[in-house]
C-alpha positions as CSV (number, residue, x, y, z in Angstrom):
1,X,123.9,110.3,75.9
2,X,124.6,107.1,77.7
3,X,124.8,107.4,81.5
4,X,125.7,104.9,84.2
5,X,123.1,105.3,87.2
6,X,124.0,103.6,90.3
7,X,121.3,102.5,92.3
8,X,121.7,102.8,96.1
9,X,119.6,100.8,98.0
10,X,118.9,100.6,101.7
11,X,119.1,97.2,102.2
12,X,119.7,93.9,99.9
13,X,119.2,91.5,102.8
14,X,116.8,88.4,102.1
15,X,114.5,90.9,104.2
16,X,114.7,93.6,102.8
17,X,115.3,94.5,98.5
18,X,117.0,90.8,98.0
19,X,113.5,88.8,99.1
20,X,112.8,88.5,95.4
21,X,113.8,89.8,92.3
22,X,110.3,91.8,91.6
23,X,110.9,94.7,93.8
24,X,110.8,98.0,92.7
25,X,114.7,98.3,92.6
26,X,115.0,96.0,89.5
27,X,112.4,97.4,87.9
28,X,113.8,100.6,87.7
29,X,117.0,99.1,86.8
30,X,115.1,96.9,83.6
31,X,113.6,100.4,82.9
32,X,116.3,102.5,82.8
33,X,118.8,99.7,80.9
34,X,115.8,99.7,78.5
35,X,116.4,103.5,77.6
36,X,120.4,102.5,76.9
37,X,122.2,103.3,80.2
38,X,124.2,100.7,82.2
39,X,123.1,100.2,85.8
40,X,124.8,99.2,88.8
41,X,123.5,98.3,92.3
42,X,124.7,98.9,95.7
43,X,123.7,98.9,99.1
44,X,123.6,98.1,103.0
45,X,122.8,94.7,103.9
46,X,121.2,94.3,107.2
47,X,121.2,90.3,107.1
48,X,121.5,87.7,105.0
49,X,122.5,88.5,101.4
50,X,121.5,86.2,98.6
51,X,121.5,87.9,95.8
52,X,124.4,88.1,93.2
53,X,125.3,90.8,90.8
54,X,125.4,93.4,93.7
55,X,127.9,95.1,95.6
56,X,126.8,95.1,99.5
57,X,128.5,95.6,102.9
58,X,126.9,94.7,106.2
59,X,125.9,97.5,107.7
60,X,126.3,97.9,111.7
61,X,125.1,100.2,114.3
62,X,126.5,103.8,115.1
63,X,129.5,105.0,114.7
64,X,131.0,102.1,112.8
65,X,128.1,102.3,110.2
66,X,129.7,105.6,109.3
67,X,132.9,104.1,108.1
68,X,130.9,101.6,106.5
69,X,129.5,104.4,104.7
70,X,132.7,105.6,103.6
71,X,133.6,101.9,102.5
72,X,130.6,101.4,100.3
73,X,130.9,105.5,98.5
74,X,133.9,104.1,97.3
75,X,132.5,101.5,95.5
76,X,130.2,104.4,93.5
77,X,131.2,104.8,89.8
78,X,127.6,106.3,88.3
79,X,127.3,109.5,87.2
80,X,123.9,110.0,88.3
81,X,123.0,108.1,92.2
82,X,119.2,106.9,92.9
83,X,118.8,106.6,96.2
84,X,116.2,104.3,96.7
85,X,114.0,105.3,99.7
86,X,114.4,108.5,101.8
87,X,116.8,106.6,104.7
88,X,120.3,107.5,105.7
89,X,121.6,104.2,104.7
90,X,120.6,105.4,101.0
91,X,119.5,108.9,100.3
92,X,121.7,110.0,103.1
93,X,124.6,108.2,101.7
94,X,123.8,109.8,98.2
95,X,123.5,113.5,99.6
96,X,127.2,112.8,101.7
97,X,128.0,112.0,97.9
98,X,126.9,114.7,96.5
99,X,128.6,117.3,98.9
100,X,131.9,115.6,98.1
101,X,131.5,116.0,94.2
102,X,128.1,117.1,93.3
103,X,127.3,114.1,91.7
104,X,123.4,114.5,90.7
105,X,120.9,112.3,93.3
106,X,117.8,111.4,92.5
107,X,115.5,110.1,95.2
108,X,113.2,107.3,94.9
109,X,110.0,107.2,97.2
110,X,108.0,103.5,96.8
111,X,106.4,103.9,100.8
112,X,105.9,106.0,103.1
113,X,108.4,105.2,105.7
114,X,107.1,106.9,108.7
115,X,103.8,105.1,108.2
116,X,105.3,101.9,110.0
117,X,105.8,103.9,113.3
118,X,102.4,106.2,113.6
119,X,102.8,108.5,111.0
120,X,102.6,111.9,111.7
121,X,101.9,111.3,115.2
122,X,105.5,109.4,115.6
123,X,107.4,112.0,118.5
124,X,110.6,111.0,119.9
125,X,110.0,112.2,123.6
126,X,112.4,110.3,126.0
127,X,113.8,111.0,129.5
128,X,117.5,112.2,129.5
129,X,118.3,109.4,131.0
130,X,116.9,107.5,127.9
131,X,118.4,109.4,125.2
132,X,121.5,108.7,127.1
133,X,121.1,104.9,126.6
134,X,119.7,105.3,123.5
135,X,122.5,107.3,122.3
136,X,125.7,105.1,124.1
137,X,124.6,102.0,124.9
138,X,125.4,98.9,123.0
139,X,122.9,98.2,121.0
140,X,120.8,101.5,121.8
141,X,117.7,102.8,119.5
142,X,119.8,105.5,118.3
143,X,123.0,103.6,117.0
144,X,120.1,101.8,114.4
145,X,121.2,103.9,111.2
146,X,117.6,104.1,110.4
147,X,115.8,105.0,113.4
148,X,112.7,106.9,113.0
149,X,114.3,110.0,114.3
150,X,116.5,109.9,111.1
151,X,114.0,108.9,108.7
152,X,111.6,112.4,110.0
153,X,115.2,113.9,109.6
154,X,115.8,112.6,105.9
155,X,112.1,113.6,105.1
156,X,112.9,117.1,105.5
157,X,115.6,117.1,103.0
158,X,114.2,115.4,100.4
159,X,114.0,118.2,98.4
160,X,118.0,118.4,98.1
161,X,117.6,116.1,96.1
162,X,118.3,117.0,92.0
163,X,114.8,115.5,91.4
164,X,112.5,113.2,93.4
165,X,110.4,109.8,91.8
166,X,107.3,108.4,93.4
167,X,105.5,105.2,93.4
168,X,101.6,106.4,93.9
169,X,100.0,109.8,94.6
170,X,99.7,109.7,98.2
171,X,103.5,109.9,98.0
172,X,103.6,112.7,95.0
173,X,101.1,114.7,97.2
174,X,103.2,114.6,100.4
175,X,106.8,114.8,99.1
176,X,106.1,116.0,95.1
177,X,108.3,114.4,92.6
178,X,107.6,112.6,89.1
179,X,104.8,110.1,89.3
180,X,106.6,107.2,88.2
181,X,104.5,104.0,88.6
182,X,105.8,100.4,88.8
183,X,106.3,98.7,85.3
184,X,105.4,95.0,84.8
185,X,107.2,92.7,82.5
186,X,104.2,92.1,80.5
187,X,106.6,89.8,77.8
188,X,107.4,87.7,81.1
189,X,103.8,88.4,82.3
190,X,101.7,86.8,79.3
191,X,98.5,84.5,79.4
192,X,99.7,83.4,76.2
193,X,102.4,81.9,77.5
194,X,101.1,79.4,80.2
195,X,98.0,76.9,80.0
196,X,96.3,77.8,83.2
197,X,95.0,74.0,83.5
198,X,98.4,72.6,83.6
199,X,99.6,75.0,86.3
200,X,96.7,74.3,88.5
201,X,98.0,70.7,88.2
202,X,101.3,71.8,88.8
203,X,100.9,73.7,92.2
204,X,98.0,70.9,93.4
205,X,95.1,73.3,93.1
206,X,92.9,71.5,90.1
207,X,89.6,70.5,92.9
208,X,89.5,74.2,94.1
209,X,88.4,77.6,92.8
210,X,90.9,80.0,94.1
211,X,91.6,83.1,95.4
212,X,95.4,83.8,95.2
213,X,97.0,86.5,97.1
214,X,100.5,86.3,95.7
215,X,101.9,89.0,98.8
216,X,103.6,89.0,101.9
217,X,100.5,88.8,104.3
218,X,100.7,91.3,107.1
219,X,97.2,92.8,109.2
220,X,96.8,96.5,106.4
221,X,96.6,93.8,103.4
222,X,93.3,92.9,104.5
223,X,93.7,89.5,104.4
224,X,91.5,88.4,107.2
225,X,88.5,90.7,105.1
226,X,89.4,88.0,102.3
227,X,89.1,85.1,104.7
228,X,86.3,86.6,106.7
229,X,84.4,86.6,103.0
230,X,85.4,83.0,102.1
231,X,84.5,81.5,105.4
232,X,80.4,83.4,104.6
233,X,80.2,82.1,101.5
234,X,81.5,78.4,102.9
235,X,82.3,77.0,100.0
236,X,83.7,73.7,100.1
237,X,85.8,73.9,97.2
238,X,86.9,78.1,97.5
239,X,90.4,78.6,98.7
240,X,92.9,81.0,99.3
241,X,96.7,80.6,98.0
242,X,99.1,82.4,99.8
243,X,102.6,82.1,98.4
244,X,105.4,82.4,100.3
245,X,104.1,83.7,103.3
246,X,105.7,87.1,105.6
247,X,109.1,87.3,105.6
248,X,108.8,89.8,108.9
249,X,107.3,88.0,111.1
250,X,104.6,84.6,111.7
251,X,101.7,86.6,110.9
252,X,100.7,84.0,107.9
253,X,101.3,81.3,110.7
254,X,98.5,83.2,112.5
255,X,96.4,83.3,109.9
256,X,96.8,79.1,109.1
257,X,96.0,78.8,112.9
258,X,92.9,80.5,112.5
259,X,91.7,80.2,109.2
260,X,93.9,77.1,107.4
261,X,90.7,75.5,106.5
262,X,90.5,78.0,104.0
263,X,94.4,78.1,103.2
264,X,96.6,76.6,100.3
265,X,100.0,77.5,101.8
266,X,102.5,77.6,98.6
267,X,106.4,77.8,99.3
268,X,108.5,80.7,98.6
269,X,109.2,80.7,94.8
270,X,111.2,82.3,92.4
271,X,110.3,85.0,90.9
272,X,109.9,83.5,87.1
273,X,107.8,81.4,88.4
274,X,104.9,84.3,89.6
275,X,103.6,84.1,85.8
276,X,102.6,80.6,86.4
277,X,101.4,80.9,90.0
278,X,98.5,83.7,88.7
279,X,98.0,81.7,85.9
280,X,96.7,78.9,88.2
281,X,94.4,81.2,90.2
282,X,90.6,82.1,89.1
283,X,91.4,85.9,90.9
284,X,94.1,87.8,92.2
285,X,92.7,89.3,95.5
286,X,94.1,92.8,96.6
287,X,92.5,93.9,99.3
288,X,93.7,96.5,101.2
289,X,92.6,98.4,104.6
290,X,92.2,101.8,104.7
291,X,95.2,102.6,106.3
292,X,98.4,104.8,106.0
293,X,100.5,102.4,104.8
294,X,98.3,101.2,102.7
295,X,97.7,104.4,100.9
296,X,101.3,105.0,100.1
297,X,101.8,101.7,98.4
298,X,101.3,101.0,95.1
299,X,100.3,96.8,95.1
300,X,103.2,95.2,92.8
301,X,100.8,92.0,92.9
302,X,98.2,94.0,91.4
303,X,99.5,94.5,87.9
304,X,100.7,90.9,87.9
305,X,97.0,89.8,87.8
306,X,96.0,92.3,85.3
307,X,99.1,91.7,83.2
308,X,98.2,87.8,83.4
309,X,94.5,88.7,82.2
310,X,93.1,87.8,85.6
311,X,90.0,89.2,87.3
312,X,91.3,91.4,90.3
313,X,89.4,91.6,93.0
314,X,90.4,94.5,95.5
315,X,89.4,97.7,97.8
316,X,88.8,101.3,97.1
317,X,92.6,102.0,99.0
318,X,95.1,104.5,97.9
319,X,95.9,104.3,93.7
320,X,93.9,100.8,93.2
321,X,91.2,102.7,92.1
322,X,93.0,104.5,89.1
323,X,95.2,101.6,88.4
324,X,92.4,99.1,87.5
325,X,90.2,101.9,86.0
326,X,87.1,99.8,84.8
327,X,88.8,96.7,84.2
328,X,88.9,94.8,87.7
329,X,86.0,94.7,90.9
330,X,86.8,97.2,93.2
331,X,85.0,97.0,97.0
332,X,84.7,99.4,100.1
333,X,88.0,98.3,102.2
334,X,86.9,96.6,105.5
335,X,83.8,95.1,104.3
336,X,84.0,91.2,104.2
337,X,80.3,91.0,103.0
338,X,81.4,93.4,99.8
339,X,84.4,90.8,98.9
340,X,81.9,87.8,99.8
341,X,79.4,89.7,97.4
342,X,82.0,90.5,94.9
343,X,83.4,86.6,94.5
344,X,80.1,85.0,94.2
345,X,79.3,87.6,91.6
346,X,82.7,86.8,89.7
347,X,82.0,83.4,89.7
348,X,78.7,83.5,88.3
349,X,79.6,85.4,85.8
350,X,82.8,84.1,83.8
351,X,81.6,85.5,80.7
352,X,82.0,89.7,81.8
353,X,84.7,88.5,84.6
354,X,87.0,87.1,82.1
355,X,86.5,90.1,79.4
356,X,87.4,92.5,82.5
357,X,90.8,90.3,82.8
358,X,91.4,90.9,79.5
359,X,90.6,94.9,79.3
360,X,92.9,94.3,82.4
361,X,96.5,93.4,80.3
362,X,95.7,96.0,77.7
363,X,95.5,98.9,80.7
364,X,98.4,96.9,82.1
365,X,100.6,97.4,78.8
366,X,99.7,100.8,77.9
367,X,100.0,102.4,81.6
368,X,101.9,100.0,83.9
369,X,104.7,98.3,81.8
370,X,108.5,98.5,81.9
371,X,108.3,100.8,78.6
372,X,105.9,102.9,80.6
373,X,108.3,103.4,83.3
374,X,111.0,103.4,81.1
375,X,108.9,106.6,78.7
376,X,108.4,108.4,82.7
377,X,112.2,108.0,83.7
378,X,113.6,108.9,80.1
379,X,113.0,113.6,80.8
380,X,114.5,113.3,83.7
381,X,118.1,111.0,83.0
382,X,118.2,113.5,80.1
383,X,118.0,116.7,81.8
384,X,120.4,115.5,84.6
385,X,122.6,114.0,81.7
């Protein structure tokens, strides 16, 4: 039976879901219109919007968030609502919803959300005299609509949820759910497609061996590990592409202060164009801290390099380790010396690193596609259906 699934998100913003097309949202949506239900998608913006086909309202502090709220439920025709993320300015949205007509909600978890401000060990402790600015004052912690209070407040409900989908294990372990992994457009995501020599040309990289780290750097994605290792093996021709750079803060501007030697800067790009970026690289470099955050998250950059047949250099961190099987070169996290030893061994062997690349697209196709998600997410829209 054919369904329409509204997806709620927490935020479309340029910072938030709306930075580029690739996010987990619109994978979920491909995935699900794959299996023959229409999709719609609507959210909270909390800054620029600049995507199109959406429905999003600007979402302000407490209390006039709430009749924002109420604004954008109206705008809700699915039958089934996946909330995307555990936040109030999705999943508590969808639950409101489902008091008011017990529409079915499905909950999305892709991070762990607490992880950004100390985990387990986050405690809201403040004076009374705090609370009571946090609480009434303009502009006060509180009136944020996700404040970590709420989010440890939206973890505990989870579970009224009608069923619950996770990105990696970390997250199945703490919360439970269907293990529902990201699927990569491998059709858009070919080799076959793109002459790698004529893409190195294109984004100026043809006199350098590369490294590309296609993500928005920031300190758990072990970046500094990646340049720590190039600056050992001082190279004169090794570089690292970063594409696009944070769109949180100027932590890639830190990283050209200190290490642009070793730095090809690329431009924000669209997202059709990631295809031909990897193509251009000699690895995809993924490598990970051992960290919270980084145990919850499941690397959307890393099945773009295996889709694209690349060698994938990255860390023993959270699901890397399952997702890449035997087919990329996986190092202890924190260890520049392992990625130094790791890159000089790629290199010197193209032969095996290139027939790992390839053993790479067929694990991509079979485990981590859009029809894989699409086979994962087909049980449950039928049972709720």
């Amino acid at each position: 039976m054919s369904r329409h699934v509204t997806l709620l998100v927490s935020d479309l913003s340029s910072s938030g879901a709306g930075r580029w097309d690739g996010v987990r949202v619109f994978r979920l949506k491909q995935a699900i219109e794959a299996l023959g239900h229409s999709v719609e998608v609507v959210g909270f913006t909390f800054g620029e919007l600049t995507l199109e086909g959406v429905t999003a309202i600007a979402a302000p502090d407490y209390p006039k968030f709430l009749q924002s709220a109420s604004r954008l439920l109206s705008q809700i025709r699915g039958d089934i609502i996946y909330a995307i993320k555990p936040k109030v300015s999705s999943f508590g949205v969808a639950l409101w919803q489902k008091w008011r007509d017990r529409r079915p909600v499905i909950l999305d978890i892709d991070d762990w959300e607490l992880s950004w401000h100390g985990g387990d060990r986050n405690q809201y402790q403040p004076t009374p005299k705090q609370f009571a600015r946090d609480l009434f004052k303009s502009g006060g912690a509180l009136r944020q609509p996700d404040h970590p209070v709420y989010l440890r407040w939206l973890e505990k409900q989870v579970q009224r949820a009608d069923a619950i989908t996770v990105h990696t294990r970390f997250l199945q372990h703490r919360f439970g759910g269907i293990y529902v992994p990201n699927g990569k457009d491998v059709t858009l995501f070919d080799p076959d497609r793109y002459d790698s020599a004529a893409c190195r040309d294109r984004y100026g990289l043809s006199s350098y061996r590369t490294l590309i780290f296609p993500g928005a750097p920031r300190p758990y994605k072990g970046v500094e590990d990646l340049l720590m290792a190039i600056a050992q093996l001082n190279w004169p021709d090794l570089r690292l592409v970063i594409v696009g750079g944070s769109p949180y803060d100027d932590y890639d501007a830190q990283l050209m202060h200190q290490w642009g030697r070793w730095i090809v800067k690329l431009p924000k790009l669209p997202y059709a164009e990631m295809p031909a970026i990897v193509a251009a690289a000699d690895i995809v470099a993924v490598p990970q801290r051992n960290t919270p955050a980084a145990q919850a998250q499941f690397p959307l950059k890393l099945t773009d390099g295996m889709a694209m047949a690349k060698p994938i250099l990255a860390t023993q961190v959270g699901d890397m380790p399952e997702i890449l099987g035997d087919t990329g070169f996986l190092v202890e996290p924190d260890a520049p010396d392992r990625l130094a030893a790791a890159i000089d061994w790629i290199f010197a062997h193209p032969t095996e690193a290139k027939q790992r690349g390839i053993n790479a697209r067929s694990r991509c196709c079979q485990h981590y596609s859009i029809e894989a998600m699409s086979a994962a997410l087909a049980p449950l829209l039928n049972a709720l259906a």
